[in-house]
TORKOL-4160 file (C-alpha; in steps of 0.2 Angstrom, whole numbers, padded with zeros to 4 digits, m for minus):
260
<pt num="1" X="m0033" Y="m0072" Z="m0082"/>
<pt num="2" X="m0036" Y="m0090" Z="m0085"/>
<pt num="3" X="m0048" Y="m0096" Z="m0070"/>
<pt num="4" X="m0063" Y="m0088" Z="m0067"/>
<pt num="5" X="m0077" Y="m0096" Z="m0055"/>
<pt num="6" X="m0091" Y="m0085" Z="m0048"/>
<pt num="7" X="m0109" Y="m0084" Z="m0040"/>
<pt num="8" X="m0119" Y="m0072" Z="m0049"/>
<pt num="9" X="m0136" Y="m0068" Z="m0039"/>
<pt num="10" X="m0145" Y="m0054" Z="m0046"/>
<pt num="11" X="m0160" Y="m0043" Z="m0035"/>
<pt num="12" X="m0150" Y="m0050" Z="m0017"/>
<pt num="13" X="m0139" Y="m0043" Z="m0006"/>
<pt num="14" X="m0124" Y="m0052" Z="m0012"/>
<pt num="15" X="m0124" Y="m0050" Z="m0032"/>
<pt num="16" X="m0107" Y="m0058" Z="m0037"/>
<pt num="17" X="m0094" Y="m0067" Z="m0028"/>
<pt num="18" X="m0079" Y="m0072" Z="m0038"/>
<pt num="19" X="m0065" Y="m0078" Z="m0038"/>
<pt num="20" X="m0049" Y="m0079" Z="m0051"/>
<pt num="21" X="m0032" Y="m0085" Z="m0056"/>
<pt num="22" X="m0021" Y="m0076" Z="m0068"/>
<pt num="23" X="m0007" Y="m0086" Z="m0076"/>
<pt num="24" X="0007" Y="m0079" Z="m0086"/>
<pt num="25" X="0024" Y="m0079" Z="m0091"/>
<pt num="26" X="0032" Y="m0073" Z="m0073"/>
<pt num="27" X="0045" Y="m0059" Z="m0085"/>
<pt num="28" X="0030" Y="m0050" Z="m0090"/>
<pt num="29" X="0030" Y="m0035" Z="m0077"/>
<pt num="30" X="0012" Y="m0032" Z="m0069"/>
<pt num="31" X="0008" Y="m0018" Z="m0056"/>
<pt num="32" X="m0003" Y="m0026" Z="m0037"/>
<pt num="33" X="m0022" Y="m0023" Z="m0034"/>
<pt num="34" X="m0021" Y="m0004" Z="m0034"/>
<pt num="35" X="m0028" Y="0009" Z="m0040"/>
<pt num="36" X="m0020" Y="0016" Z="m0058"/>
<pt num="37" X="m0011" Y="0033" Z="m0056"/>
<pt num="38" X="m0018" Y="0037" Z="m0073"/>
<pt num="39" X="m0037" Y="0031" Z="m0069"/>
<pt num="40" X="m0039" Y="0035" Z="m0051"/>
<pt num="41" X="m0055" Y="0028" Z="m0050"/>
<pt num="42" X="m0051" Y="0010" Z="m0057"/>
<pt num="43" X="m0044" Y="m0003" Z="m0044"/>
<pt num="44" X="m0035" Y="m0018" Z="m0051"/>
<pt num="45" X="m0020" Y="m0025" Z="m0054"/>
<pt num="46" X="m0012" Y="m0018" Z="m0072"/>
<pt num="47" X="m0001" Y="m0027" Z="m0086"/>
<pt num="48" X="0014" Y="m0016" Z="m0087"/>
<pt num="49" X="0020" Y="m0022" Z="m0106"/>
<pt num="50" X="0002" Y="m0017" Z="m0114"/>
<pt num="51" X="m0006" Y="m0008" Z="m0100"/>
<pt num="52" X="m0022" Y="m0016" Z="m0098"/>
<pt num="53" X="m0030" Y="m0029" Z="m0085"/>
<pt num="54" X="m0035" Y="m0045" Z="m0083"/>
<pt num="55" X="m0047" Y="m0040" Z="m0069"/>
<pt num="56" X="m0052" Y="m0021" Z="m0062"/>
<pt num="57" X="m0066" Y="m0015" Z="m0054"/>
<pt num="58" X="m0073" Y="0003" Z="m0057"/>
<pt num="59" X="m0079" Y="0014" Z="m0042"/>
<pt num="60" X="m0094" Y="0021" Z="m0051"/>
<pt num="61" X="m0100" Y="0001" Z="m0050"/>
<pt num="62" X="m0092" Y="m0007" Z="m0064"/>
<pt num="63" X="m0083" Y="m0025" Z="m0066"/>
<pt num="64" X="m0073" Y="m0033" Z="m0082"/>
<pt num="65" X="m0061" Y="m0049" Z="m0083"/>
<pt num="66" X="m0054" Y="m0056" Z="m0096"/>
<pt num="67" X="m0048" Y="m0073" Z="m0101"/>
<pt num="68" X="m0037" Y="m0079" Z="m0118"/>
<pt num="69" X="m0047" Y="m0094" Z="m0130"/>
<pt num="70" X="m0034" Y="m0105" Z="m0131"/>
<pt num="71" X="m0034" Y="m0115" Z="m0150"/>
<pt num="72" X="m0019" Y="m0114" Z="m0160"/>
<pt num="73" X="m0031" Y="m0114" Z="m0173"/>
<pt num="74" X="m0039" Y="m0099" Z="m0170"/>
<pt num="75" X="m0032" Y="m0083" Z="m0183"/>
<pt num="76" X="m0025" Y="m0069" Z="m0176"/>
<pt num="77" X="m0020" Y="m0052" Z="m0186"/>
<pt num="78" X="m0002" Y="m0048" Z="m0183"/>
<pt num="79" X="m0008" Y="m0029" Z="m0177"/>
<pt num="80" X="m0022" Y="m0037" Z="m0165"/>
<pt num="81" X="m0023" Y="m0025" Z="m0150"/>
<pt num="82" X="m0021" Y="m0032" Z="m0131"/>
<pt num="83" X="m0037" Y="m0039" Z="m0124"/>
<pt num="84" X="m0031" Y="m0030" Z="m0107"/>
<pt num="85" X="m0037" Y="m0015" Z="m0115"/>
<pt num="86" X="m0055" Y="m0025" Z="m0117"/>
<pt num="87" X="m0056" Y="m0021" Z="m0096"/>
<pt num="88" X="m0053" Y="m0006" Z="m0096"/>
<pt num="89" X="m0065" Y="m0001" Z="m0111"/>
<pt num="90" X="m0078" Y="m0011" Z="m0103"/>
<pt num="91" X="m0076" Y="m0001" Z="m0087"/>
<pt num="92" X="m0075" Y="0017" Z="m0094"/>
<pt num="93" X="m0087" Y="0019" Z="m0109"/>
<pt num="94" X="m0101" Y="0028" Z="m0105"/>
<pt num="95" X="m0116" Y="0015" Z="m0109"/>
<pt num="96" X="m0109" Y="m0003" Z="m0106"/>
<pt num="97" X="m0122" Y="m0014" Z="m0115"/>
<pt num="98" X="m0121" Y="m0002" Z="m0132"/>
<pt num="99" X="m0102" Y="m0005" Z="m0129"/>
<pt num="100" X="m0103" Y="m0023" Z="m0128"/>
<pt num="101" X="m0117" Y="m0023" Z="m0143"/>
<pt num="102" X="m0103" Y="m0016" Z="m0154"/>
<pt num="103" X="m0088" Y="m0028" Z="m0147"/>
<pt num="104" X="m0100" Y="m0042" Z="m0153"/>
<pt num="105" X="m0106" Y="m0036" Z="m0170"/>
<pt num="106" X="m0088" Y="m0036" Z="m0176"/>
<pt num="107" X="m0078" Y="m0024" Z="m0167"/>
<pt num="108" X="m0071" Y="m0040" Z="m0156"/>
<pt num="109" X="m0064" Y="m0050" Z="m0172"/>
<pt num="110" X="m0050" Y="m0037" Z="m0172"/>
<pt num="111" X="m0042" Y="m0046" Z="m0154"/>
<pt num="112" X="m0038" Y="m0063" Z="m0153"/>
<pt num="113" X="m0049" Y="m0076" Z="m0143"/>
<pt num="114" X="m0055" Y="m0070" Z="m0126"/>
<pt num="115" X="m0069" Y="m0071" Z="m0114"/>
<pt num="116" X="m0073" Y="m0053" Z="m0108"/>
<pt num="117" X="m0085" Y="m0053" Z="m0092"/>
<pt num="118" X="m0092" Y="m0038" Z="m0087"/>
<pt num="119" X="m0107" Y="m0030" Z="m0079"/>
<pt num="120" X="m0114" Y="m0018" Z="m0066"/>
<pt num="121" X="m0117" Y="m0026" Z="m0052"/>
<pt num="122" X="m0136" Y="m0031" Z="m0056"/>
<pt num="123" X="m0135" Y="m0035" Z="m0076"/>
<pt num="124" X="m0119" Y="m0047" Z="m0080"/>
<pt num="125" X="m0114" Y="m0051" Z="m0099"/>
<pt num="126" X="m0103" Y="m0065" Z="m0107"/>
<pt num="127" X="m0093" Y="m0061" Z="m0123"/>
<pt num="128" X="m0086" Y="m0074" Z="m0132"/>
<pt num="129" X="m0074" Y="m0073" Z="m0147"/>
<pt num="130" X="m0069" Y="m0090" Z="m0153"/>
<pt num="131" X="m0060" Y="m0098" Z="m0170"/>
<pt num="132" X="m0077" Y="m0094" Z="m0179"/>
<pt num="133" X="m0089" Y="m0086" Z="m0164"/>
<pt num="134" X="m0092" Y="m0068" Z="m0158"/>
<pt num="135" X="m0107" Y="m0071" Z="m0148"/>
<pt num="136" X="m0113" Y="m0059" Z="m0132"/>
<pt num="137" X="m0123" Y="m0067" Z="m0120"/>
<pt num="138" X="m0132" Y="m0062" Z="m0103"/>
<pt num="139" X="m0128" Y="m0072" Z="m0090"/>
<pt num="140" X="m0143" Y="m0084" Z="m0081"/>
<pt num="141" X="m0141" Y="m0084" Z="m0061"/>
<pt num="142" X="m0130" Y="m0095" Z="m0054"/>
<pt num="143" X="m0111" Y="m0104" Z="m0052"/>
<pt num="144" X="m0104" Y="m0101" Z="m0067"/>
<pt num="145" X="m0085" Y="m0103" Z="m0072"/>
<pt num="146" X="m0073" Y="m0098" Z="m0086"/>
<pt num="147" X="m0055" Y="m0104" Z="m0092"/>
<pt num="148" X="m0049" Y="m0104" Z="m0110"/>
<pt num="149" X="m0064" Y="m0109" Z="m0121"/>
<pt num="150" X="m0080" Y="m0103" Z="m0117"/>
<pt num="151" X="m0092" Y="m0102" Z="m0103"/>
<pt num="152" X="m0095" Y="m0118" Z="m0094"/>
<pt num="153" X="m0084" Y="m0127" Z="m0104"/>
<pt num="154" X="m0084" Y="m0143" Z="m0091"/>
<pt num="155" X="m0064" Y="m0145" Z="m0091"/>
<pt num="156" X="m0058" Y="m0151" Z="m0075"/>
<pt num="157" X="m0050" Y="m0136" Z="m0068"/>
<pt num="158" X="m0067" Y="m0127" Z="m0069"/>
<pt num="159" X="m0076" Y="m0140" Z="m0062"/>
<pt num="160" X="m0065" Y="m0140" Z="m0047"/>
<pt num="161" X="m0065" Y="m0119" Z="m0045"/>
<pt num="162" X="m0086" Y="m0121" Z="m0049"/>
<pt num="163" X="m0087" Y="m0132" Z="m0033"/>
<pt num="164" X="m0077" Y="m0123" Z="m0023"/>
<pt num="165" X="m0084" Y="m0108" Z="m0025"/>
<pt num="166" X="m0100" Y="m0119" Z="m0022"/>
<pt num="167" X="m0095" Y="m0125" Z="m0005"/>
<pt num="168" X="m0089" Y="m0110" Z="m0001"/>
<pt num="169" X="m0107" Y="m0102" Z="0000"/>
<pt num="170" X="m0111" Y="m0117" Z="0011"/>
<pt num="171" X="m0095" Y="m0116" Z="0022"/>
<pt num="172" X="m0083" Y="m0101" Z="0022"/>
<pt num="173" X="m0082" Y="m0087" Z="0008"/>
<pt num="174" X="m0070" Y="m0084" Z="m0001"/>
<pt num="175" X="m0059" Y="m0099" Z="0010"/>
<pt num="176" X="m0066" Y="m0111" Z="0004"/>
<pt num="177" X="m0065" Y="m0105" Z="m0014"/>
<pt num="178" X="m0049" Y="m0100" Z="m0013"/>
<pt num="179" X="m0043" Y="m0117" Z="m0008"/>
<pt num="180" X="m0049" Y="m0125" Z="m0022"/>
<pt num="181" X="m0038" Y="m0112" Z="m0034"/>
<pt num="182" X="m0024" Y="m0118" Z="m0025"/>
<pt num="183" X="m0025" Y="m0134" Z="m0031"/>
<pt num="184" X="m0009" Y="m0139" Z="m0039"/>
<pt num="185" X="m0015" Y="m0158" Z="m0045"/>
<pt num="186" X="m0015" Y="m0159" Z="m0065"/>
<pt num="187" X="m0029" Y="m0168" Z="m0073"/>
<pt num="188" X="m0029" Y="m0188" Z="m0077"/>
<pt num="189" X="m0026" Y="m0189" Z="m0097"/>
<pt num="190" X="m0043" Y="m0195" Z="m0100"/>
<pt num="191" X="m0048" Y="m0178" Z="m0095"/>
<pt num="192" X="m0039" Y="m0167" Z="m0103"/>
<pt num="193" X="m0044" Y="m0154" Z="m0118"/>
<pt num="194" X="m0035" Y="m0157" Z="m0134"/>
<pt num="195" X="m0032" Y="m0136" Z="m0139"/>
<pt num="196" X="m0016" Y="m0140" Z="m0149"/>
<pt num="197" X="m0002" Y="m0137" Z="m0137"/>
<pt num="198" X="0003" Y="m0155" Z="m0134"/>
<pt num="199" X="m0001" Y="m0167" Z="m0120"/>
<pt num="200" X="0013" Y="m0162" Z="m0112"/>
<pt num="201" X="0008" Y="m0143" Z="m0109"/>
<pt num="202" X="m0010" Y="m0150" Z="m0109"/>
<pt num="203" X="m0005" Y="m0158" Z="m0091"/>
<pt num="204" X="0003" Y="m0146" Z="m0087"/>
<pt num="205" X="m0010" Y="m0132" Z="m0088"/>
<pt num="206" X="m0023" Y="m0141" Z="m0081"/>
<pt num="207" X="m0022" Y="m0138" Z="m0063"/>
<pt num="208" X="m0032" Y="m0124" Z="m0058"/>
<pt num="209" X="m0014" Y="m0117" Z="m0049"/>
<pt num="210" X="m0001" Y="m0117" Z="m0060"/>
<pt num="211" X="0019" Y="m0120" Z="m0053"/>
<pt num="212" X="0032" Y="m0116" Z="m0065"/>
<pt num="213" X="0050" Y="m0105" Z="m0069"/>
<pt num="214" X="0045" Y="m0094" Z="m0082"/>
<pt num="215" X="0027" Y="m0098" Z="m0083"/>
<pt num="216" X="0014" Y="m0099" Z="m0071"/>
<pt num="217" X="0001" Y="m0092" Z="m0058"/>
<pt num="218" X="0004" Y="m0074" Z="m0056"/>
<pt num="219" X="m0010" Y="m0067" Z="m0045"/>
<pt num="220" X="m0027" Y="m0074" Z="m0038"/>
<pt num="221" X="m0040" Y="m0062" Z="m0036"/>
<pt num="222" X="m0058" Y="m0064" Z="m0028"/>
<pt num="223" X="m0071" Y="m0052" Z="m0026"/>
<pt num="224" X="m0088" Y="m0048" Z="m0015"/>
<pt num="225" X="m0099" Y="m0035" Z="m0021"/>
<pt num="226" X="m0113" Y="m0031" Z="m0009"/>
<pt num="227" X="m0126" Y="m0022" Z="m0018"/>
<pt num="228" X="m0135" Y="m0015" Z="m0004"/>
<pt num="229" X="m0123" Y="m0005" Z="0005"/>
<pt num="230" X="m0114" Y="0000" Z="m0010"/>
<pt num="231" X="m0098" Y="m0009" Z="m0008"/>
<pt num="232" X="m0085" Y="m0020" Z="m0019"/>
<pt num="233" X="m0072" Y="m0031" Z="m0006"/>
<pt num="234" X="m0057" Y="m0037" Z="m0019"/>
<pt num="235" X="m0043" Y="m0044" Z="m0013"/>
<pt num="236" X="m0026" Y="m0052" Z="m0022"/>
<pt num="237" X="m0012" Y="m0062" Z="m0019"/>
<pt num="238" X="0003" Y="m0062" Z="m0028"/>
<pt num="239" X="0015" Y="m0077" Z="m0035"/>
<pt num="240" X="0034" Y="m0080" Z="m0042"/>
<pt num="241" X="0041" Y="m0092" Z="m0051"/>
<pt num="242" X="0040" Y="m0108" Z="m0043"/>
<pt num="243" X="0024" Y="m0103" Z="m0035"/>
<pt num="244" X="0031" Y="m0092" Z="m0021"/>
<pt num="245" X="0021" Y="m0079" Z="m0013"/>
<pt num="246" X="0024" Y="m0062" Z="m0015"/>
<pt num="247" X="0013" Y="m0053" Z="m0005"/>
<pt num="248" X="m0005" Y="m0050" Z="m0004"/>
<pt num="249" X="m0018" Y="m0034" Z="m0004"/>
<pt num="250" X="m0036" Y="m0029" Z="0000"/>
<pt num="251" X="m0047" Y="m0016" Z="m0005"/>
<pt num="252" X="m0065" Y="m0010" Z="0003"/>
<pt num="253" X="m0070" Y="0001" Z="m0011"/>
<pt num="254" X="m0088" Y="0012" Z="m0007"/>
<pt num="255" X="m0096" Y="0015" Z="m0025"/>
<pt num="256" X="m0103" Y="0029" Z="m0029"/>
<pt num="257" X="m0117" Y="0032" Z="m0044"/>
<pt num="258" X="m0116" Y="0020" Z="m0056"/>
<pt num="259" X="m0109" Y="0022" Z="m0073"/>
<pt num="260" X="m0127" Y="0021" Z="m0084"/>
């Protein structure tokens, strides 16, 4: 996951609308929203080479996403475990704010850089692990947005997922924020992050939908939970190389008691 925009509102009816694009080499094999034969009761679509998720949702009223930090600088251990795994940890331990105590004092520095979101449908947390950060945070009420540095890092593809998901509480949800993920424009120079891959891939990446042979967008996901009938609406749609679509899926999932 690589593109993350969402509208966290605590105490309402509607807590968390999200929406999210995944971008990854298109030979990697992933499974659809679905959910996993081996974990009935988590829906989302599953990394087939490591087995983890970028985005699931639990039916006992769980959420996690993950994204990659991306800085070249940044050291990773050779033996560093998949951050897919992260979602799937964050959706299955028993006490999710112990869990994610013990992510961020020191468990995290074992993966390479990621953002983890994850919560329970009223109480939302932010963990960051950077070049020389492992920082948890709860997350304020709001639009809020994530790509690969940290939260509300103003680069121009999470600027332009931000207001759409924005005007899409004015206008239409999730159409409206949808649109804006499907944005193929890469940002002017000026405005691009310097992470160490080059202007070249800089440009590349900054759309918020990527197009591309053997690297691209893979899957955008978004997300309604309604908190007071009990019910998570995610849906996905699926890309190619080249951007083509490959199908789509939707899922009404009725929670039953949450997790802690």
């Amino acid at each position: 996951m690589c593109l993350i925009a969402f509208d966290y509102r605590p105490g309402t009816a509607i807590t968390l609308r999200l929406v999210a694009n995944r971008d990854e080499f298109h030979p990697r094999p992933a499974a659809p929203l679905a959910a996993w034969s081996d974990a009935p009761e988590i829906i989302g679509g599953r990394d087939l080479e490591a087995g983890g998720s970028w985005l699931a949702v639990h039916r006992r009223g769980r959420f996690a996403a993950v994204t990659n930090v991306r800085d070249l600088a940044l050291e990773v251990a050779a033996e560093a475990p998949s951050r897919g795994q992260l979602v799937r940890e964050a959706l299955e331990c028993p006490d999710l704010e112990a869990w994610l105590r013990h992510l961020a004092a020191g468990a995290g520095w074992r993966y390479a850089g990621f953002n983890l979101l994850a919560g329970d449908g009223e109480r939302l947390w932010h963990v960051h692990r950077g070049r020389d950060q492992l920082l948890l945070s709860p997350l304020s009420p709001g639009i809020h947005g994530l790509s690969n540095a940290t939260l509300n890092t103003p680069w121009p593809k999470l600027i332009t997922a931000r207001q759409g998901v924005a005007t899409a509480l004015r206008r239409s949800w999730p159409q409206d924020a949808l649109a804006a993920l499907a944005e193929t424009t890469p940002a002017a120079d000026a405005q691009l992050p310097d992470t160490g891959v080059g202007l070249e891939l800089e440009r590349t990446l900054s759309s918020p939908f990527i197009i591309g042979e053997r690297y691209g967008t893979r899957a955008t996901t978004w997300l309604t939970w309604q908190a007071h009938s009990g019910i998570i609406e995610i849906g996905e749609r699926r890309f190619g190389p080249g951007g083509r679509e490959l199908g789509s899926r939707q899922e009404s999932i009725k929670l039953a008691l949450s997790l802690c």
